[in-house]
C-alpha positions in Angstrom: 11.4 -5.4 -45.1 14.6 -6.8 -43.7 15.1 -10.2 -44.3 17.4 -12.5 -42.2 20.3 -14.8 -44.5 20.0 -17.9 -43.1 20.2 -21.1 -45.9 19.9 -24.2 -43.8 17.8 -25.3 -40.5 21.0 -26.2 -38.8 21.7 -22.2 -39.2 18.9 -21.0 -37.6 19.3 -24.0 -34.6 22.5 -22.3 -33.7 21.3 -19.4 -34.1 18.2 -19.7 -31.8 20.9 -21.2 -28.9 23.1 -18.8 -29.5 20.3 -16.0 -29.2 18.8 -17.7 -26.0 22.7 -17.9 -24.4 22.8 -14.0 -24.5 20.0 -13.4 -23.3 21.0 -15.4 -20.1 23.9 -13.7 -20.3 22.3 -10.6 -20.1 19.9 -12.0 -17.4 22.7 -12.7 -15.2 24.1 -9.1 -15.7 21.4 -7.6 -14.4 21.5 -9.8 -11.4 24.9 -8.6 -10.3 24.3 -5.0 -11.1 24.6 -4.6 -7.4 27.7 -5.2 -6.9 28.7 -2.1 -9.3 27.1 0.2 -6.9 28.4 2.3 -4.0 31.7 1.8 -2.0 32.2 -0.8 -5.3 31.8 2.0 -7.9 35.4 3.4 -7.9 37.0 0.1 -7.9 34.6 -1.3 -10.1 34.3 0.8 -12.4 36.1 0.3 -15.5 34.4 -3.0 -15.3 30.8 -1.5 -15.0 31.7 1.0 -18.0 32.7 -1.6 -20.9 29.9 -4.0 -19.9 27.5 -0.9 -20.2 28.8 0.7 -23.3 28.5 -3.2 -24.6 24.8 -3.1 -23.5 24.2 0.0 -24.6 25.9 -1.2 -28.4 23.5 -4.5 -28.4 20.2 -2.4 -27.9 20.9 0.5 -30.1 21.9 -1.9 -32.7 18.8 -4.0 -32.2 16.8 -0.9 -32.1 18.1 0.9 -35.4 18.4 -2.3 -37.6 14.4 -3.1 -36.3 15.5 -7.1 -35.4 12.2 -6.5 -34.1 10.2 -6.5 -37.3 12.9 -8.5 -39.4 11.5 -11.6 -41.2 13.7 -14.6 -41.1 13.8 -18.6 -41.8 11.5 -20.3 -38.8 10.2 -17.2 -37.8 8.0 -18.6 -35.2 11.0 -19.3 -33.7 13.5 -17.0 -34.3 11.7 -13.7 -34.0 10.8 -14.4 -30.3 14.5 -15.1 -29.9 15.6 -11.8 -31.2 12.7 -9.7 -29.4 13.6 -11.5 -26.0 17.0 -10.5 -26.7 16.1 -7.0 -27.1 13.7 -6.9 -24.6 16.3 -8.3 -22.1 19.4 -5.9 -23.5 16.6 -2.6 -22.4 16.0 -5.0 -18.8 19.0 -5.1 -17.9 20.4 -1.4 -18.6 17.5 -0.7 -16.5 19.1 -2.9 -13.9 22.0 -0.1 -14.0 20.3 2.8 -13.6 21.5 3.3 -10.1 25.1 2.7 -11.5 24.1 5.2 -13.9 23.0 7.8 -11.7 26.1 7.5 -9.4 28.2 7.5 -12.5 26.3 11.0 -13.0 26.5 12.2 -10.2 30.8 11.7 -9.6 30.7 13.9 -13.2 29.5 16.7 -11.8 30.9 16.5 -8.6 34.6 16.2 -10.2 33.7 17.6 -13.6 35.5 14.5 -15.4 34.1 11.5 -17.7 31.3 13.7 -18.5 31.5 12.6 -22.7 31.6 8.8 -21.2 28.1 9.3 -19.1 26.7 11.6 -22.2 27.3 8.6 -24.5 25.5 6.1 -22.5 22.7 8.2 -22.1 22.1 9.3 -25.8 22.3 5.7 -26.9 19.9 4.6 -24.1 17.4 7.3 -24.8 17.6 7.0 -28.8 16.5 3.4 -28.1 13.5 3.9 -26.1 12.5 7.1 -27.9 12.7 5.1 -31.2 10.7 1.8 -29.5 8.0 3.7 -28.1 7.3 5.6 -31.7 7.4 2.0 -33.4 4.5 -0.6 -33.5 6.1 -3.7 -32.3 5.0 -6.3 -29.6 3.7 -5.2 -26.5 6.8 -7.0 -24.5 9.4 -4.4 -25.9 7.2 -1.0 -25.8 7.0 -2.6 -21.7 11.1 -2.7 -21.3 11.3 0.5 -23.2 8.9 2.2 -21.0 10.5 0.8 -17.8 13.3 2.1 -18.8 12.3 5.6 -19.5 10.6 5.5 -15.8 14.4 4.6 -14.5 16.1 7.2 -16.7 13.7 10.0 -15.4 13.3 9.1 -11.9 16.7 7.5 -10.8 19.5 9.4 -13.3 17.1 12.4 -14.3 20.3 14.4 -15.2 19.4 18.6 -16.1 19.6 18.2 -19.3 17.5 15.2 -20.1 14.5 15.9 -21.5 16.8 18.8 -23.4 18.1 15.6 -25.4 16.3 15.6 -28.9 15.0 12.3 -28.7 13.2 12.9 -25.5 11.5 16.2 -27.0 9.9 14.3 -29.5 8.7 11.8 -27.1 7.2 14.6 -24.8 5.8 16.6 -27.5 3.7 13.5 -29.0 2.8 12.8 -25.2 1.6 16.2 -25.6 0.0 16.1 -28.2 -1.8 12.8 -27.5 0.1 10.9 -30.4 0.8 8.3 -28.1 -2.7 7.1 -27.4 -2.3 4.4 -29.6 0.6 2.4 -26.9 -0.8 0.0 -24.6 -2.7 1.2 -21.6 0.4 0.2 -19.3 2.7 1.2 -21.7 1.1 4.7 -21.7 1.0 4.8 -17.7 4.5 4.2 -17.1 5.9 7.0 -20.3 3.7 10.1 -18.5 5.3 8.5 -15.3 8.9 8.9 -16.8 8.2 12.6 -18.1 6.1 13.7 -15.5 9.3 12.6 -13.1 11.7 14.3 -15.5 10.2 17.4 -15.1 8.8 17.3 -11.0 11.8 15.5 -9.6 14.8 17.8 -8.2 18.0 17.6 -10.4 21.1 16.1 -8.2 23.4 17.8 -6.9 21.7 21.4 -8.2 21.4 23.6 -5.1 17.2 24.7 -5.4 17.9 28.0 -6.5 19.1 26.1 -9.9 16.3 23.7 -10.0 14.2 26.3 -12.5 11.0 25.5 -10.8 8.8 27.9 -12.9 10.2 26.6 -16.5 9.5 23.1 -15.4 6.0 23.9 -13.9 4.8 25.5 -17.6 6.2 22.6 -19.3 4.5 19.6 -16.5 1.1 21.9 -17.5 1.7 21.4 -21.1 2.2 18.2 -20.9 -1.0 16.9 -18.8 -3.4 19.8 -20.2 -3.9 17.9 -23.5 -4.6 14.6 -21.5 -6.8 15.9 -18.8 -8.4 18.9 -20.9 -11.5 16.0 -22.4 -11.3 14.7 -18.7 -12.4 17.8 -17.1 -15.1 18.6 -19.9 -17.3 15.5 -18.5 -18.6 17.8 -15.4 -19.9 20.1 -17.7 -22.0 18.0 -20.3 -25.3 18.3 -20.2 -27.7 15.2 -19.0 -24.5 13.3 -18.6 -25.9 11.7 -15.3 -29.0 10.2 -17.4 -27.0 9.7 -20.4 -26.2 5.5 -20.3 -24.7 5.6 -23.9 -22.7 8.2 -23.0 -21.3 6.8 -19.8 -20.1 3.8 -21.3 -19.0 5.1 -24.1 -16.3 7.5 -22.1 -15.5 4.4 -19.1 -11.9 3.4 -20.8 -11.0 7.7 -21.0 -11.9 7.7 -17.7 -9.6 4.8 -17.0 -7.0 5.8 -18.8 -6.7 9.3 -17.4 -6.9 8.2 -14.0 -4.5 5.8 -14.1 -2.0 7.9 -15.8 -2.8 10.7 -12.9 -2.1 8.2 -10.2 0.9 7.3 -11.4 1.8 10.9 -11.2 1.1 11.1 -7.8 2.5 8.1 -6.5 6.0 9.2 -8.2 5.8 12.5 -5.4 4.5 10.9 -2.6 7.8 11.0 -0.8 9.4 14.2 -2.6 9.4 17.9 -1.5 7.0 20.9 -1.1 8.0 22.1 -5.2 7.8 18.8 -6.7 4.1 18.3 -5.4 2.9 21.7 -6.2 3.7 21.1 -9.5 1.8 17.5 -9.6 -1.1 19.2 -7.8 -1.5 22.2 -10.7 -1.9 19.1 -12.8 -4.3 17.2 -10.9 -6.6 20.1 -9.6 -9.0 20.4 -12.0 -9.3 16.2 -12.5 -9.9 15.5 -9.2 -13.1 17.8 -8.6 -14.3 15.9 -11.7 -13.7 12.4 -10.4 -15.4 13.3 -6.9 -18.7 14.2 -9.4 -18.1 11.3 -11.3 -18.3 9.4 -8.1 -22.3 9.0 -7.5 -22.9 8.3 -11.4 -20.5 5.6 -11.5 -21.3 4.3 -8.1 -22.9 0.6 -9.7 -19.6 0.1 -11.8 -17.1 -1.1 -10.0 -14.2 -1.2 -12.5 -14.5 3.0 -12.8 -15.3 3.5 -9.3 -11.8 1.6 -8.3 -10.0 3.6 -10.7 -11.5 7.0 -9.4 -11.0 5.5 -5.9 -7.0 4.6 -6.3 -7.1 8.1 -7.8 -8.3 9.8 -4.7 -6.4 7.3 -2.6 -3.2 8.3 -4.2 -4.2 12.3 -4.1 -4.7 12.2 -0.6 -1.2 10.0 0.1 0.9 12.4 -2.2 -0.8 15.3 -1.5 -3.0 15.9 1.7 -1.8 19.6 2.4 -1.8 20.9 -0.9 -5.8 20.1 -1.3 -6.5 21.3 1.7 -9.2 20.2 4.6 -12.1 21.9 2.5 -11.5 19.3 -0.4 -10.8 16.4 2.4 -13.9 17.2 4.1 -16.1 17.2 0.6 -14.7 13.8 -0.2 -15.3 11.8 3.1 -18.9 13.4 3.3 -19.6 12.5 -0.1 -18.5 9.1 -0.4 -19.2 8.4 3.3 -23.1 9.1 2.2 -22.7 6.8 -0.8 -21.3 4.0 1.1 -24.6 2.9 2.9 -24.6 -0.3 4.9 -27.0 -2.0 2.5 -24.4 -0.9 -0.4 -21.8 -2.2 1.6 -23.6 -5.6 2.3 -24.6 -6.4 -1.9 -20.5 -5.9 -2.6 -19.9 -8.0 0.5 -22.3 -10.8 -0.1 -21.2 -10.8 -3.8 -18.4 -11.3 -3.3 -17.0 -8.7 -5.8 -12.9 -8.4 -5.5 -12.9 -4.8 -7.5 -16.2 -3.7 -4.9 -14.1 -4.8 -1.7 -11.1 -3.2 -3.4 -12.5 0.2 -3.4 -13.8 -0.5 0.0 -10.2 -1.1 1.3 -9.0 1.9 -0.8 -11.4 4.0 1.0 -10.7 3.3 4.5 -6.6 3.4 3.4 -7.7 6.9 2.3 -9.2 7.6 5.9 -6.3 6.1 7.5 -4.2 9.3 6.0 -6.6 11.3 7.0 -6.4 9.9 10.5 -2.6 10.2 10.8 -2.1 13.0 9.5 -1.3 15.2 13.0 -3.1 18.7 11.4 -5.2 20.2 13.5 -7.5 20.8 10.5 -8.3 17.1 10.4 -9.1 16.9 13.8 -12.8 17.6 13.2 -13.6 14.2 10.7 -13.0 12.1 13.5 -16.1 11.7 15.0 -17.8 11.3 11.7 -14.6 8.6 10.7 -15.9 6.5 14.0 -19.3 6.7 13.4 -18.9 5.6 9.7 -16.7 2.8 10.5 -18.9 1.3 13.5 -22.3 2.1 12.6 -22.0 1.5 8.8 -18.5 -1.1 8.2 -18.4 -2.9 11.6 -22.2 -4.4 11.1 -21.6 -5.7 8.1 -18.1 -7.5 8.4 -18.7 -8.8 12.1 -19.7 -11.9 11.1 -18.2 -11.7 7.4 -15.2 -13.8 6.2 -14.0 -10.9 4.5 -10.1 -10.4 6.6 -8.9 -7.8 4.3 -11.6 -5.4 4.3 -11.6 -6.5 8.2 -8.0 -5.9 8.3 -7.4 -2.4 7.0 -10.9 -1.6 8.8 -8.7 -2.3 12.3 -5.6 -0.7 11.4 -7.7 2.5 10.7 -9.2 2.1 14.4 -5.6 1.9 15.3 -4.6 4.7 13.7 -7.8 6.5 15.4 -6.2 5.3 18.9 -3.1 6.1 18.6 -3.7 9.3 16.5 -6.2 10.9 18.8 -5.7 9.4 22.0 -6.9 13.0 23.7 -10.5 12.6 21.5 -11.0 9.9 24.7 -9.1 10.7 27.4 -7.4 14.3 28.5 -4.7 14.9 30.7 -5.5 17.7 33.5 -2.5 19.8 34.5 -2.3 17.7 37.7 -1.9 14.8 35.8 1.4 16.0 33.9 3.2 16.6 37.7 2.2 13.2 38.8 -0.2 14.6 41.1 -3.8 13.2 40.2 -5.2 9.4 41.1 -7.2 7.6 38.6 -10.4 10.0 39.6 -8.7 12.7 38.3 -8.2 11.0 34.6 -11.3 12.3 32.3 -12.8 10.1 29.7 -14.6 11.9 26.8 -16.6 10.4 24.0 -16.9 6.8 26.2 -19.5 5.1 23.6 -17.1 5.4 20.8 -13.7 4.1 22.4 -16.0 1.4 24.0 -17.6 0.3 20.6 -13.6 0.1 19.5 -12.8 -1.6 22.4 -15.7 -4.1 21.7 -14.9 -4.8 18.0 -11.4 -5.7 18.6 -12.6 -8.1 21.7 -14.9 -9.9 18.9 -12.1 -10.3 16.6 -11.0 -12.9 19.3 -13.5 -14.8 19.4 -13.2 -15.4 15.4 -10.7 -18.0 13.5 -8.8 -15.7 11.4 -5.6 -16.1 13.2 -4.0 -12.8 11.5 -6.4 -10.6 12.4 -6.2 -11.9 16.2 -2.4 -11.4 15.8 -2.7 -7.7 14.1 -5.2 -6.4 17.4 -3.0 -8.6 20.0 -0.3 -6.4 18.9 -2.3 -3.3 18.3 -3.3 -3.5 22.2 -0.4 -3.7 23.1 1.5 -0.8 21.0 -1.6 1.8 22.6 -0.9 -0.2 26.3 2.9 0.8 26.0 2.3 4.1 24.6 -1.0 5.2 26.5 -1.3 2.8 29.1 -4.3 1.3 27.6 -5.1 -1.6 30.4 -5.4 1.4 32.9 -7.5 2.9 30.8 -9.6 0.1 30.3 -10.3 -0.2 33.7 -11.8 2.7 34.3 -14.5 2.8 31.6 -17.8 1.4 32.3 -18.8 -2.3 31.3 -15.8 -4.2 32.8 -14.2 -3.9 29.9 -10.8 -5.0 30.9 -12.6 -8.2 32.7 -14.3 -9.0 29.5 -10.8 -9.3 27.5 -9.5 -11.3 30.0 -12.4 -13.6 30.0 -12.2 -13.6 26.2 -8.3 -14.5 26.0 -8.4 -17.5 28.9 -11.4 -18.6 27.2 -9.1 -18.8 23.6 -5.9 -20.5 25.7 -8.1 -23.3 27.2 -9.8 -23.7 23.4 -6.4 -23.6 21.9 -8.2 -22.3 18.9 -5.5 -20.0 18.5 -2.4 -21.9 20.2 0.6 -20.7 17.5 -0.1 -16.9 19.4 -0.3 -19.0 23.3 3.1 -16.9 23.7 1.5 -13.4 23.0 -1.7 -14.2 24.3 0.1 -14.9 27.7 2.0 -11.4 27.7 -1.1 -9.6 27.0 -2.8 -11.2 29.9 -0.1 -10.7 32.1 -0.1 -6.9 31.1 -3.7 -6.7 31.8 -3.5 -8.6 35.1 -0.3 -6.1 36.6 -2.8 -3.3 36.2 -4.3 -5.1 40.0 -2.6 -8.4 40.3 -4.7 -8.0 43.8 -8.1 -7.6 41.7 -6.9 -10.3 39.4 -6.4 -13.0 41.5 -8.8 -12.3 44.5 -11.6 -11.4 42.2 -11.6 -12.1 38.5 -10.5 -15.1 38.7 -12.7 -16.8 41.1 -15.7 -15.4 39.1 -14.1 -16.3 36.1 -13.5 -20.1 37.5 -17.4 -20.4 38.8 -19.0 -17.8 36.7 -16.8 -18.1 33.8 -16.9 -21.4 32.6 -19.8 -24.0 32.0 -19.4 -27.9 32.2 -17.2 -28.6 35.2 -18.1 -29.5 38.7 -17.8 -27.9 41.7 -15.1 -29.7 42.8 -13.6 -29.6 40.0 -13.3 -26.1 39.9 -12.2 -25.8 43.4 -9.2 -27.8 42.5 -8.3 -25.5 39.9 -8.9 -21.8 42.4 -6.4 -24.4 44.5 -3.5 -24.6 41.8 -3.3 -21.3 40.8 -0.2 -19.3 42.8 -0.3 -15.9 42.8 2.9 -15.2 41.0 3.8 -11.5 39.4 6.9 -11.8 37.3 6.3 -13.0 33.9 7.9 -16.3 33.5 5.4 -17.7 37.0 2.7 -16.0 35.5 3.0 -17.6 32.2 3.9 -21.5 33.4 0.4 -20.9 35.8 -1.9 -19.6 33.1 -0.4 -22.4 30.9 -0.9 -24.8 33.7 -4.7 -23.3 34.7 -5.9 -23.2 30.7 -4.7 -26.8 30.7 -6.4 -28.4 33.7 -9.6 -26.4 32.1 -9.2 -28.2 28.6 -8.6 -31.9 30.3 -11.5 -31.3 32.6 -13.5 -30.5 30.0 -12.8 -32.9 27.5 -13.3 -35.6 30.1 -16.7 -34.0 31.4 -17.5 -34.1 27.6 -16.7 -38.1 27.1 -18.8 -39.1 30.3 -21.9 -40.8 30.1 -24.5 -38.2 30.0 -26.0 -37.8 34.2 -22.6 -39.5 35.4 -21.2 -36.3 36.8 -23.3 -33.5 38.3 -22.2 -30.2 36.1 -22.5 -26.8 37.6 -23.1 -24.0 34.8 
């Protein structure tokens, strides 16, 4: 192989430092790549160009003379030096994709510089093309492959993957020659294609975009990888079959991963570019929803079929349809029984809460989305989440499964705020009193209602935060306080209670700020009711440990104020005189002071 000249160790010292300088220097490039980009480009521009073509020079050259695999004098030391230096040259052009893509993009609009763009392109796809069909460390098939994703997702010009280096890549994706990369090496090059082929071309109008030659070519290229995939539904005894199962766990893996990454890239694109994803994914994901039950005790395949689904429903919620929705909740809503839920709890396991939290995320779109054709999984969304979730995590310390389990009741709120309460006609013309206002489905909003009141009386101070601020967002949309107080249970007294009770604690004094507003939101529903009733039964029926007279001193210091600021210094002022009375209640000699409870 090649063989670097170097006589002395003094050489290779210099060498080594020199090596390490550039690829700071190349560092820092890549830092400033910003500047290059936008109102800057013009001006900028003959700047950006040399430094590129430069860039481009130093990783072709690398690439082509394999410094990679070149043996030299103190190779332990060297041969890191050059690969970083590689590695770093393929970072950084990365760095200036977007500086790339603008660059392509003022070619075509003013048909000029097109041989300058061309000849950054060629040498920046020969280099990745001829990395990622090399066996060499792991850390450059990474840049390569980063790059690639860039190239295809952020430039993507027409004739990309028309460039000869980029056919052979696709056609040994194709073919499944490039099994052999590293799994994340793999993930991100089907990424890269996949985005190449899905993602409109700029500045093409859509009657150019040659929808139906891309399409054939996307199904090529993921019909090799899936074609095993989809075979697993249809072998025999493969739900008894242990050997088997663990023999096909990393194809699984593997397949999936790749296939979220697919969807992920079109979450945000258009109507063609996700049909095109969702011909590649159709037959997969009836397969993983199968694969579901037999891998249910495994959760390392169970995440990755659950980030699959997750993804499939983000990217792609219309184009599966409510049928496919609909199969999916029911069948891993059966799976997911409270006692299942409580063994991943209680152990613990980070990859069993994981695909907990991916499947309530997955709800969550389901939830939001404002179809009318989703409409019907509500009621079986609620009922799953506070008959089988809720019980378990109550009493849990478990705040991220807690937290995504709340912001899915949220989205439930604010989503389908007519599933609990209609507006009549008279209502819309200002016509109706509060009789008039129909509440439907009671149990469930109460049950809501009643989680996110217990959350208050826990210490995770996020969570308190994240449903302080989800009341308020449905109170200022929906007039939730009102709402409250018409429901059965006294559930807007019980809140209150709840939140004075956590000011005169201070358990959770870095939110006494919010806490106040809320309570002064709830309160201006009936300051009347407030004062003349809930607090005096809060005051004597409320609170344990103070006297009589002592709480007669405090009904005497509260003033009946209704703007915010009053409100705020007299709840401060009434929480306070509560704390100090207590405390000092609490440091008497026991039968000093008669207590009233």
């Amino acid at each position: 192989g090649r063989r670097l000249n170097i006589s002395t160790g003094e050489d290779a010292g210099q060498l080594h430092t020199a090596l390490r300088d550039l690829t700071t220097s190349m560092q820092f490039l890549g830092s400033v790549a910003d500047h290059f980009i936008g109102d800057q480009f013009a001006g900028r521009y003959d700047q950006a160009y040399s430094m590129m073509d430069k860039l481009c020079k130093v990783v072709l050259y690398s690439t082509e003379h394999e410094l990679f695999m070149i043996a030299a004098p103190v190779s332990e030391v060297l041969c890191p030096a050059l690969q970083d230096v590689h590695a770093q040259g393929l970072s950084t052009l990365r760095a200036y994709c977007h500086w790339l893509s603008q660059f392509y993009v003022e070619t075509v609009r003013h048909q000029q510089q097109q041989e300058n763009f061309a000849s950054l392109l060629f040498q920046a796809t020969d280099a990745v093309a001829f990395i990622l069909d090399r066996v060499t460390v792991e850390t450059l098939h990474l840049a390569a492959a980063r790059l690639l994703v860039s190239l295809c997702a952020t430039v993507r010009p027409q004739y990309l993957l028309g460039l000869k280096s980029l056919q052979s890549l696709l056609n040994n994706a194709a073919t499944g020659a490039l099994a052999a990369l590293p799994h994340q090496v793999q993930l991100l090059v089907f990424e890269g294609l996949s985005s190449a082929l899905v993602l409109p071309w700029p500045e093409l109008p859509d009657s150019e975009q040659q929808w139906d030659a891309r399409a054939s070519e996307h199904s090529t290229l993921f019909k090799g990888l899936s074609r095993q995939f989809c075979q697993l539904s249809h072998v025999g005894g493969f739900g008894e079959d242990i050997v088997l199962q663990e023999s096909v766990k990393p194809y699984i893996q593997r397949t999936l991963g790749i296939l979220t990454r697919l969807l992920n890239a079109v979450r945000s694109q258009g109507t063609k570019s996700k049909l095109i994803v969702h011909h590649a994914v159709e037959g997969p994901m009836e397969v993983s929803l199968s694969l579901f039950p037999v891998y249910m005790r495994q959760p390392e395949v169970i995440d990755s079929i659950m980030s699959f689904l997750l993804a499939l429903f983000e990217s792609l919620i219309h184009q599966i349809g409510p049928k496919f929705v609909e199969r999916t909740t029911q069948t891993v809503m059966g799976l997911f029984t409270s006692q299942q839920m409580c063994e991943t709890v209680v152990q613990e396991s980070k990859t069993g809460s994981r695909v907990i939290e991916r499947f309530l995320r997955l709800l969550q779109v389901v939830v939001k989305d404002p179809s009318s054709a989703f409409k019907a999984f509500i009621p079986n969304i609620i009922r799953f989440c506070m008959e089988q979730i809720y019980p378990v995590l109550a009493n849990r310390d478990v705040p991220d499964i807690k937290s995504v389990m709340f912001e899915l009741l949220h989205g439930v709120l604010v989503s389908h705020w007519r599933h609990f309460f209609t507006t009549s006609v008279l209502d819309k013309v200002g016509a109706s009193s509060k009789s008039l206002e129909r509440i439907e489905n009671e149990d469930q909003f109460m049950a809501i209602m009643k989680a996110i009141g217990e959350s208050f009386l826990q210490p995770d101070i996020a969570l308190f935060k994240q449903n302080l601020a989800s009341m308020e967002s449905l109170h200022a949309k929906s007039r939730l306080y009102q709402k409250l107080a018409l429901v059965r249970g006294g559930l807007l007294s019980q809140l209150l209670n709840v939140l004075l009770h956590v000011l005169a604690n201070k358990s959770h004094d870095l939110l006494r700020e919010e806490i106040t507003l809320v309570l002064h939101n709830m309160a201006a529903v009936d300051f009347e009711n407030f004062y003349g009733n809930f607090l005096p039964h809060f005051l004597w029926s409320g609170l344990d440990g103070l006297t009589e007279r002592q709480r007669e001193e405090l009904a005497r210091g509260v003033d009946m104020h209704k703007d915010l600021p009053s409100f705020t210094r007299t709840i401060h002022h009434l929480t306070s005189d509560i704390r100090y009375y207590l405390i000092c209640n609490a440091s008497l000699p026991a039968g000093s002071v008669k207590l009233n409870s």
